[in-house]
C-alpha positions in Angstrom: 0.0 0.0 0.0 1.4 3.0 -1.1 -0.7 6.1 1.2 -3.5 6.2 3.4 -6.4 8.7 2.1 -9.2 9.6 4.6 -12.7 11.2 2.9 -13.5 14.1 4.8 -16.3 16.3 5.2 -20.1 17.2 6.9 -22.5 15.1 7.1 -24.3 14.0 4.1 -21.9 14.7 1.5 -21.6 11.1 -0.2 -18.6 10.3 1.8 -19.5 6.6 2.5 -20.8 6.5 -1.1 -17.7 7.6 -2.5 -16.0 4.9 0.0 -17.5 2.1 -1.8 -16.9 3.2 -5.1 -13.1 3.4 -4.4 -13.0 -0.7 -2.3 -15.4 -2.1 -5.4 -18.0 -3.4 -2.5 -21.0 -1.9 -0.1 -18.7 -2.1 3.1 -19.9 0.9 4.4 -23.3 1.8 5.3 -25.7 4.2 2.8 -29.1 6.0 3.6 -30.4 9.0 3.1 -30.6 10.7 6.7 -27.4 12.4 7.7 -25.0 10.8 10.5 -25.5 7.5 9.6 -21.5 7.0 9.4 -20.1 7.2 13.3 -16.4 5.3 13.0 -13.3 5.2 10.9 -14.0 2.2 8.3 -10.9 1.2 6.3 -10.9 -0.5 2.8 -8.3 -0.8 0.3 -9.2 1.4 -2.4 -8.4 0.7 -6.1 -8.4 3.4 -8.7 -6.9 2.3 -11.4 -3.1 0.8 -10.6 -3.4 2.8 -7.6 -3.6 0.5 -4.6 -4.0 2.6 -1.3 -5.8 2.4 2.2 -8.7 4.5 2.0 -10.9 5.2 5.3 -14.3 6.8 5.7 -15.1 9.0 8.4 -18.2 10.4 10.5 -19.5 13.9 9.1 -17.6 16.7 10.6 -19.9 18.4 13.2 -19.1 21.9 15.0 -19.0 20.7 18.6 -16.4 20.4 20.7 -18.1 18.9 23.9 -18.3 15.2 24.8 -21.2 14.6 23.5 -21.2 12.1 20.5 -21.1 14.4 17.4 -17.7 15.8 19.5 -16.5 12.7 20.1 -17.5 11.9 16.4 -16.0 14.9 15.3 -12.5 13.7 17.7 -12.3 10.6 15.6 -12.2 12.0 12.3 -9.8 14.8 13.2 -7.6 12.1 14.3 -7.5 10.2 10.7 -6.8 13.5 9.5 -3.5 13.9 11.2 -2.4 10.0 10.3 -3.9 10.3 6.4 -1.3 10.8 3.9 -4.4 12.5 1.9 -7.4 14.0 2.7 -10.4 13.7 0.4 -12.2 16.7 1.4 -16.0 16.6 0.2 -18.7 19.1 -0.4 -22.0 19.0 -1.8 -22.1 20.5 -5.2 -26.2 20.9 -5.3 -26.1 22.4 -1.1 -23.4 24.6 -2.2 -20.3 25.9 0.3 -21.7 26.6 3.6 -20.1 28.2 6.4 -19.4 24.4 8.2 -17.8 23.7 5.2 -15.7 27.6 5.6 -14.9 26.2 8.8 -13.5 22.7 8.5 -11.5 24.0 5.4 -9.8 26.4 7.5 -8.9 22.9 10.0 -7.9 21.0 6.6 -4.9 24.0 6.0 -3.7 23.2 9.1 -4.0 19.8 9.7 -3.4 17.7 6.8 -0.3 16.7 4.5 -2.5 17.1 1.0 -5.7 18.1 0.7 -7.7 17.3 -2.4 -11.1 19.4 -2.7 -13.9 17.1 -4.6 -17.5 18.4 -5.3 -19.9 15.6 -5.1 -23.2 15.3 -6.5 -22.1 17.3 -9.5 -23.7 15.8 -12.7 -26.0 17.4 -14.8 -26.2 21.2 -14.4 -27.5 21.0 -10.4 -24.0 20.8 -9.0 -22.5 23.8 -11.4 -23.0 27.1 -9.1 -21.8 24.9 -5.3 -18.6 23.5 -7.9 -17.7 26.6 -9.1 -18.0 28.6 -5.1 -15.7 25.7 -4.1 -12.8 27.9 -5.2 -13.3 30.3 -2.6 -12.4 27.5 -0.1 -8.6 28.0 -1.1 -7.8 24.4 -1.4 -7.4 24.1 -5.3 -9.3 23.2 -8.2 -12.2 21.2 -7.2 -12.7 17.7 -8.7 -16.3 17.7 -10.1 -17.4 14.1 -9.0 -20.4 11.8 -8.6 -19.6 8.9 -6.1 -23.4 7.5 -7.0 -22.6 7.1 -10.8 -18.8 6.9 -10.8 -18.2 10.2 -12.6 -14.9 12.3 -12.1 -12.8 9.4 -11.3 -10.1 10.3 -14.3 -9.8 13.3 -12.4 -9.0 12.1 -8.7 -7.3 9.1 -10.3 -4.9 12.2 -11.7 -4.8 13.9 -8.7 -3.7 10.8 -6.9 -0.9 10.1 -9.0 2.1 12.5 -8.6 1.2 12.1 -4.7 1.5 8.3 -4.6 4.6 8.4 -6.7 6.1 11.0 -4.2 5.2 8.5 -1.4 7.0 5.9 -3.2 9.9 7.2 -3.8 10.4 8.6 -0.2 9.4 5.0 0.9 12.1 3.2 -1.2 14.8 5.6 0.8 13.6 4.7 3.8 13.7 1.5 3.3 16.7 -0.3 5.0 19.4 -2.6 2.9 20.0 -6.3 4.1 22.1 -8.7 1.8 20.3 -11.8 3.8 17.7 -13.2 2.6 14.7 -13.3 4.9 12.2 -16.2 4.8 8.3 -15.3 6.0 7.1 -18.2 7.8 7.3 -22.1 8.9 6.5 -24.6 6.4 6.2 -26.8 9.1 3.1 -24.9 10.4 -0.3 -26.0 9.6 -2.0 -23.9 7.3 -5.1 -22.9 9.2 -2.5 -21.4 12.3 -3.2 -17.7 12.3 -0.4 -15.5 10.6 0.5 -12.2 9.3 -1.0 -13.0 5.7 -4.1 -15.1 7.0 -5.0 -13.5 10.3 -7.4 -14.8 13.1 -11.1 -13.9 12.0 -12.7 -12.9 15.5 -16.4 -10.8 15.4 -17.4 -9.7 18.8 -21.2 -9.3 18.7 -23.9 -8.8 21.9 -26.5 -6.6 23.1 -26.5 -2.6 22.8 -24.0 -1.6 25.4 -22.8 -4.7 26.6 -19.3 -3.1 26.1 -17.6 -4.5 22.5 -16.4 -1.7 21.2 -14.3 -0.5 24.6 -13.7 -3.9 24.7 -11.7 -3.6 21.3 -10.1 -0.5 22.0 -8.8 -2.3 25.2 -7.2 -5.0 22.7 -5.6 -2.5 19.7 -4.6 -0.2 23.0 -5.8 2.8 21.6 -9.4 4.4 21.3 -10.1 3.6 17.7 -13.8 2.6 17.8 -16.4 5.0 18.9 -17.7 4.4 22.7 -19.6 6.3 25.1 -22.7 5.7 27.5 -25.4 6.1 24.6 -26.6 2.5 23.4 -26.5 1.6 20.1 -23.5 4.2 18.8 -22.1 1.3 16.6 -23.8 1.1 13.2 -21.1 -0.2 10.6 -19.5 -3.3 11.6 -15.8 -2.1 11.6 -13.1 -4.3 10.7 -9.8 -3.7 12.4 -6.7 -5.8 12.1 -4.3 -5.5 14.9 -1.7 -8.1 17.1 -3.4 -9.6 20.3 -0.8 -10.8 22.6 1.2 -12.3 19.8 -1.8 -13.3 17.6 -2.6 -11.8 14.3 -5.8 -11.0 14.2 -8.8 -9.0 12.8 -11.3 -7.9 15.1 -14.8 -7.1 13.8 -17.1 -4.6 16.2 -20.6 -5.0 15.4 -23.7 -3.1 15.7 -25.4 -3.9 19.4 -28.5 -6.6 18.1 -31.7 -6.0 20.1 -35.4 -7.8 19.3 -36.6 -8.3 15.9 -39.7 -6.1 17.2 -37.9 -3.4 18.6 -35.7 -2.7 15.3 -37.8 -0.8 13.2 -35.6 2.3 12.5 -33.8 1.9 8.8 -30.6 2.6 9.8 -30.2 -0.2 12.6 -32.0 -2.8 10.5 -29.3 -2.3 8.1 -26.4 -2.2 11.2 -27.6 -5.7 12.5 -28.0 -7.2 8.8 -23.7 -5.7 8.7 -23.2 -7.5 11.7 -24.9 -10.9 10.8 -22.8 -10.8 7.7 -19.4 -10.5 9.8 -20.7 -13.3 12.1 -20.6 -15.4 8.6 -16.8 -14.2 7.8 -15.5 -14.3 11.2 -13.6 -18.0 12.6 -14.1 -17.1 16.1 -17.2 -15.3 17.3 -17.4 -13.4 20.8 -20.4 -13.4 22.7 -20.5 -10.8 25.2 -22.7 -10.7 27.6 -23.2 -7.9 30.7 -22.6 -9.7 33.7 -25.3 -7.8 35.2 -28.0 -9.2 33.0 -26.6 -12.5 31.7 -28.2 -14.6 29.7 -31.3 -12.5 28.2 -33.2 -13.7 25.7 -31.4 -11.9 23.0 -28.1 -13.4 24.2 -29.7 -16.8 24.0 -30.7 -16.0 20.4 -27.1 -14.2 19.4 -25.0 -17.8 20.4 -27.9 -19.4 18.6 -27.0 -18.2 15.5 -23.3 -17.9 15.8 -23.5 -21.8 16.6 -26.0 -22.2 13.8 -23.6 -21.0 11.0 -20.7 -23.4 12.6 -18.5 -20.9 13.7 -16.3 -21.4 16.6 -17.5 -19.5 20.2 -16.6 -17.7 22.3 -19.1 -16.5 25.4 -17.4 -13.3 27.4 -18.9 -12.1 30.4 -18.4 -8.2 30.6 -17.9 -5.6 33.7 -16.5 -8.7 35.8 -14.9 -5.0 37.5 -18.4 -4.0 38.8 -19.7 -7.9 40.3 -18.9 -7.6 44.2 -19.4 -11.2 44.9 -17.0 -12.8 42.5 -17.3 -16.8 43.3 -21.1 -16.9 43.6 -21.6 -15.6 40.4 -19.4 -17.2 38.2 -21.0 -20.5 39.4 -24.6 -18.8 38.4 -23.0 -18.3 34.9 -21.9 -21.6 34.5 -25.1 -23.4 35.5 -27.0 -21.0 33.2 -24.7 -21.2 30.4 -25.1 -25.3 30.8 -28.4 -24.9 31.4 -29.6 -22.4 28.3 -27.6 -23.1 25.8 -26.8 -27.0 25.3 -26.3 -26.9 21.7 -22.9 -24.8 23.1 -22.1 -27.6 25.9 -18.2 -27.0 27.4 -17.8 -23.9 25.0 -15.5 -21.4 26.7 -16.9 -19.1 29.5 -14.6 -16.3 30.5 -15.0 -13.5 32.6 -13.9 -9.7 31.8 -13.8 -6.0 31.9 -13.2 -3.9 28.9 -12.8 -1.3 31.1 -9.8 -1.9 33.1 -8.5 -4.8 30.5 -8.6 -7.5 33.0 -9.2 -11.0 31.8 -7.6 -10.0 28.5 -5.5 -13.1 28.5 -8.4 -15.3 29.4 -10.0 -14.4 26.5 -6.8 -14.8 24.0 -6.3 -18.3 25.4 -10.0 -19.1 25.0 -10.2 -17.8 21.4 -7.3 -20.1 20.3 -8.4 -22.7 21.9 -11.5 -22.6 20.1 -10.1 -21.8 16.8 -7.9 -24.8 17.5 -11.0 -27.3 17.8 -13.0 -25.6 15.2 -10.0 -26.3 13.0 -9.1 -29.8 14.5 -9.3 -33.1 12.1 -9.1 -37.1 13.9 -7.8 -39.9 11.3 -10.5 -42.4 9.9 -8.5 -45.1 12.0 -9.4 -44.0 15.5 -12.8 -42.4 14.3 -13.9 -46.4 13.6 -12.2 -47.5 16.7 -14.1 -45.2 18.7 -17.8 -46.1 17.0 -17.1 -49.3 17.5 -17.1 -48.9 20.8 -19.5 -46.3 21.0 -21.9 -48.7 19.7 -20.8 -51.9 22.0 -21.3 -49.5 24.7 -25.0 -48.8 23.5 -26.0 -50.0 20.6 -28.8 -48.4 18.3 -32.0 -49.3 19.0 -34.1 -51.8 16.6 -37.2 -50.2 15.6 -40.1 -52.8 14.0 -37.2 -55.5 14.6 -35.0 -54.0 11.9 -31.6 -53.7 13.3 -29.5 -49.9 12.3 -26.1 -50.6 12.0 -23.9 -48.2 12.1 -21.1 -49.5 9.5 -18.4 -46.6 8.9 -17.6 -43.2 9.9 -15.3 -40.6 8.5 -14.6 -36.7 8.9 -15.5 -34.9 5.5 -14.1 -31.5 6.6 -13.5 -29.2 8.7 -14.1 -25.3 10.5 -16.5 -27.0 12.1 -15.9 -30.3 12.4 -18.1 -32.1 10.0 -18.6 -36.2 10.0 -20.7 -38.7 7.9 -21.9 -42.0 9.2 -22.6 -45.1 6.7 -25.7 -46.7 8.3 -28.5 -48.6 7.6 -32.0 -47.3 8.4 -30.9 -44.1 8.9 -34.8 -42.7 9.1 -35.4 -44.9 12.1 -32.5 -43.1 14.3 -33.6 -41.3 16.5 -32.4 -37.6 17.3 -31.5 -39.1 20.7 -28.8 -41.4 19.8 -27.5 -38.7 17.2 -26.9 -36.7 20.6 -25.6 -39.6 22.0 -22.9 -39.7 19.4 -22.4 -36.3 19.3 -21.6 -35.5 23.2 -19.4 -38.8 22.6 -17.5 -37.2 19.6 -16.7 -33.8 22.1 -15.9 -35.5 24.9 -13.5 -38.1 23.2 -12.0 -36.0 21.3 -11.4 -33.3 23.8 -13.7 -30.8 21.0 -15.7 -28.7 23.9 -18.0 -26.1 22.4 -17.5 -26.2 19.1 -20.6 -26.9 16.6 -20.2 -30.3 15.5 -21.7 -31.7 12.0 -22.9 -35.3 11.8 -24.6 -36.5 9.0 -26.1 -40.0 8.6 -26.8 -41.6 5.0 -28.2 -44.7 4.2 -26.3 -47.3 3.1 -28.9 -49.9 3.2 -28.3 -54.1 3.4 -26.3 -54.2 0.4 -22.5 -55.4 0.5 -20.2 -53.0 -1.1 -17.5 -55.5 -1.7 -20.5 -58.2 -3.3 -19.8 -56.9 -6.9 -16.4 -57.0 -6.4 -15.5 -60.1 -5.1 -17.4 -61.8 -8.4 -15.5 -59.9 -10.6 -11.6 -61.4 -8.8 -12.9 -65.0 -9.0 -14.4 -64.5 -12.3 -10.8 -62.9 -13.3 -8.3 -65.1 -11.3 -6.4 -68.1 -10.9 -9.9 -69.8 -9.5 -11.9 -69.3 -12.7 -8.6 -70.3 -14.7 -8.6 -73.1 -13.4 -12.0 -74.0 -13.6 -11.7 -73.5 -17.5 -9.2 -76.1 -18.0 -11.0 -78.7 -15.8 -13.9 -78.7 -18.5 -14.2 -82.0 -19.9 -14.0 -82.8 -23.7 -16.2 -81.8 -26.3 -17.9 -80.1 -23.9 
């Protein structure tokens, strides 16, 4: 990556439009109502043969307070002073107004390069706000339209001589070595997290149960948006970052309250984000408030991370506040067992995002589940231990017919997935396919993770029958056979 450039301006402008143009996908969320954008969401943008970080920020408010458009407003300032370039945006059809007067006048002190871009400029709406863009004294302005890709020549010329310059002071920086340095173990497994292929961990829960102070704890820094307001996440932001030695990338997702509740736009479209980075993520963390554990909606949340077979995690938050430590952590556990059985011997851990404590807990839990998630037994011990599984208590015989469980072998992995040659595989019942299953965790030391058996009907048939005709019909039995026919026969 050759620069970092942040897109800049008030609310409303086509920032998070323009966004997605430059990554090629709908990362960020898009609606009509200002302020939908609140954190810093990063993409590499593509524009041609440029290859560059590009980050879109909240709408630049005038306040100064602690309230959320200040702490908003905070956030975006600081992508300003770490961009290489700053995308600054207006809205050609609203013209230059005196927020925009004001957070130019920040731009000229603040950033490295500022490039001035007048959205929403086709067709002759956008040609009086384009042209009063010049009294902002940051250039020509680029006439663009982020909705229908117009103007992109332009920036993509703009871009240029700056990402060449970058270049070229990055090549003298860079030190000499005459020894040749190899990246990784070949010996490692390929699912181990590393730099290239990092640990894909989505932390999702209630409103205000904490995830994104939690993350900030992790990355050390205050990168995500926080505050005592529920609900301030909307996008689910991706951030990639080393926790305690593990590379990893941490998504923060929109707090998921009750189907009824949601009816606003804006948070239907921040849960459906979040969802979707539950299906990307390896590792999803649960995190619960440890003063109301175990709602509902946390019952339903591990539901569905367990449902699309990723590995879990469930983290119990503000541990800091709980006075009697002991007695609850044994109420968590009996709930957790109790509740949610499809999650049986999944990791529990306790935590505040506040102070950081617990921190390594929850590293030694996530790899430990990613480990199982990821874990494959050999055919060999898997019929060993049906065998005996079966000899312990065998399948019952429904109508007389006996269900014999003839073979069983792992078909993949991330989660652990298993098929099971049988006969009479519609008369199992659900109870025995438990049986097996608890056997399966317990066995082979896989707590927690969602485990995939399948059963298919084999029926009475011999496999080998067919065979076995075809080598005596072929071999030295059948030869010989042939020349003890008599004569004239």
């Amino acid at each position: 990556m050759s620069f970092t450039l942040a897109i800049v301006g008030r609310p409303n402008v086509g920032k998070s439009t323009l966004f997605n143009r430059l990554v090629g996908k709908r990362l960020a969320l898009v609606d009509d109502q200002p302020g939908v954008t609140r954190d810093l969401r990063e993409g590499v943008g593509r524009l041609g043969d440029l290859r560059f970080i590009v980050v879109d920020s909240a709408g630049l408010e005038i306040a100064e307070d602690d309230s959320l458009q200040g702490r908003m407003r905070r956030l975006t300032e600081r992508a300003v002073d770490e961009a290489d370039v700053c995308l600054f945006v207006i809205d050609a059809r609203v013209g230059v107004t005196a927020a925009d007067e004001y957070f130019a006048d920040i731009l000229r002190r603040r950033a490295r390069h500022v490039i001035l871009a007048a959205n929403k400029a086709e067709g002759r709406a956008g040609e009086a706000g384009a042209m009063e863009a010049y009294a902002l004294g940051l250039g020509e302005p680029l006439r663009i339209s982020a909705e229908h890709g117009e103007g992109m020549d332009d920036l993509y010329r703009a871009l240029v001589p700056l990402a060449e310059a970058f270049e070229a002071q990055n090549v003298q920086q860079a030190p000499e070595t005459d020894v040749a340095v190899k990246d990784g173990d070949d010996e490692t497994e390929d699912w181990r997290p590393s730099a290239s292929k990092p640990l894909q961990i989505a932390v999702i829960g209630r409103p205000n149960a904490g995830k994104s102070t939690l993350i900030n704890k992790i990355l050390g820094e205050d990168r995500l948006l926080t505050g005592p307001e529920a609900g301030i996440t909307r996008d689910s932001i991706s951030v990639s970052t080393n926790f305690m030695g593990t590379p990893v990338r941490i998504f923060d997702t929109a707090g998921m309250r009750k189907k009824a509740r949601v009816t606003d736009k804006v948070e239907k479209l921040s849960v459906a984000d979040g969802l979707r980075a539950v299906r990307f993520a390896e590792v999803v963390v649960v995190l619960l408030d440890v003063g109301i554990p175990f709602e509902q909606q946390d019952l339903r949340i591990a539901d569905f991370a367990e449902t699309e077979g990723r590995a879990v995690v469930v983290a119990a938050n503000k541990w800091d506040l709980e006075e009697d430590k002991p007695e609850k952590l044994k109420e968590l556990r009996e709930a957790f067992e109790r509740l949610l059985p499809q999650l049986k011997g999944a990791p529990l851990v306790t935590v505040s995002a506040r102070t950081g404590k617990g921190l390594d807990r929850l590293h030694n839990a996530i790899l430990k589940a990613h480990e199982v998630w990821n874990r494959r037994i050999p055919t060999a011990r898997l019929n060993q231990w049906l065998s005996a599984m079966t000899e312990a208590h065998p399948p019952p015989a429904p109508g007389g017919r006996r269900i014999r469980l003839r073979y069983i072998t792992q078909v993949k992995t991330r989660p652990p997935a298993f098929v099971v040659m049988a006969t009479h595989t519609d008369k199992l019942p659900d109870s025995y396919q438990r049986y097996l299953v608890n056997g399966l965790r317990q066995d082979f030391d896989m707590p927690g993770t969602p485990i995939r058996l399948t059963f298919r009907d084999q029926g009475t048939k011999n496999p080998y029958k067919d065979k076995a005709s075809k080598i005596n019909q072929s071999g030295a039995l059948s030869k010989h056979k042939h020349r003890q026919k008599p004569k004239g026969s």
